[in-house]
C-alpha positions as CSV (number, residue, x, y, z in Angstrom):
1,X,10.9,-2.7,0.6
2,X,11.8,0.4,1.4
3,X,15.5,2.2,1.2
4,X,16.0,5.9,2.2
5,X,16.4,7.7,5.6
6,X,14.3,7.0,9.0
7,X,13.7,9.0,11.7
8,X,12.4,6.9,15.3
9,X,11.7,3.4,13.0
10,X,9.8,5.9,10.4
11,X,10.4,6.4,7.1
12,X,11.2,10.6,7.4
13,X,13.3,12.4,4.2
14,X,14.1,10.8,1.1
15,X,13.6,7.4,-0.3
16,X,11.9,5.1,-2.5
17,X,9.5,2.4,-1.5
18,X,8.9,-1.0,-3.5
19,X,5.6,-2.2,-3.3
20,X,5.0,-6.2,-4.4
21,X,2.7,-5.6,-6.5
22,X,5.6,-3.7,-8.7
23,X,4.4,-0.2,-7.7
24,X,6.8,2.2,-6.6
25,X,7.1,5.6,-4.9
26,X,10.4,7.7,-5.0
27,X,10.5,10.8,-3.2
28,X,9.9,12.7,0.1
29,X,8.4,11.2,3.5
30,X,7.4,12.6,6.5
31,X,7.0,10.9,9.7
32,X,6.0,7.6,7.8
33,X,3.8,9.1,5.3
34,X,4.5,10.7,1.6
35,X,4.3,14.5,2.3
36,X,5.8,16.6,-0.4
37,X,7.5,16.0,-3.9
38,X,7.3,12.6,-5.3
39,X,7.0,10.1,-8.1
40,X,4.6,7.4,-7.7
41,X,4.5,4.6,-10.4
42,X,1.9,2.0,-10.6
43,X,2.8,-1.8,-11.9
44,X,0.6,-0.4,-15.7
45,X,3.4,2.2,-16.1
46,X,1.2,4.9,-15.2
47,X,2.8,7.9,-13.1
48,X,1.6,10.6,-11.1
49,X,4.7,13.4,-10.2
50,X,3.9,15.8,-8.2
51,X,3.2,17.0,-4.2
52,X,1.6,14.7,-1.8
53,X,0.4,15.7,2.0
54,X,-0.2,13.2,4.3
55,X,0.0,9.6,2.4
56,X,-2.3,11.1,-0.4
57,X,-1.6,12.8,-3.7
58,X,-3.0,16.7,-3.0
59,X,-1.6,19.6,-4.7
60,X,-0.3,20.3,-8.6
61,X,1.0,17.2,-10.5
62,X,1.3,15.4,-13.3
63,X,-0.3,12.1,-14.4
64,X,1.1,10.4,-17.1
65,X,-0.3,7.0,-18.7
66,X,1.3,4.3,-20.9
67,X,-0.1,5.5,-24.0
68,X,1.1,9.1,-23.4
69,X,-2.0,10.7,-22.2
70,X,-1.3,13.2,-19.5
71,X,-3.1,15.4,-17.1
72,X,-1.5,18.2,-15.7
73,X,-2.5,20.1,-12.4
């Protein structure tokens, strides 16, 4: 599920996108595709903020897991 703003039947700007598996992803998209700041957060609780360039996380970040571990950069 996905509920933000489109651009041509793309998801293009801000929005956040439920996966089923109870992942989400809240933050910029770009022509369909995550491209800049964003929050992604698997079904475990573990999150990764930080910037994202064509669908894939690349650039500085954070991850952070459910027992408070955490990996910045």
């Amino acid at each position: 599920m996905y509920d933000g703003e489109w651009l041509e039947d793309m998801q293009h700007g801000n929005g956040t996108e439920l996966m089923p598996d109870g992942s989400s992803f809240t933050g910029v998209f770009e022509r369909g595709r995550k491209n800049g700041q964003g929050t992604y957060k698997w079904a475990d609780n573990t999150t990764y903020e930080g910037e994202w360039a064509a669908g894939k996380i690349d650039g500085k970040g954070t991850y952070v897991w459910p027992d408070e571990r955490r990996y910045d950069g």
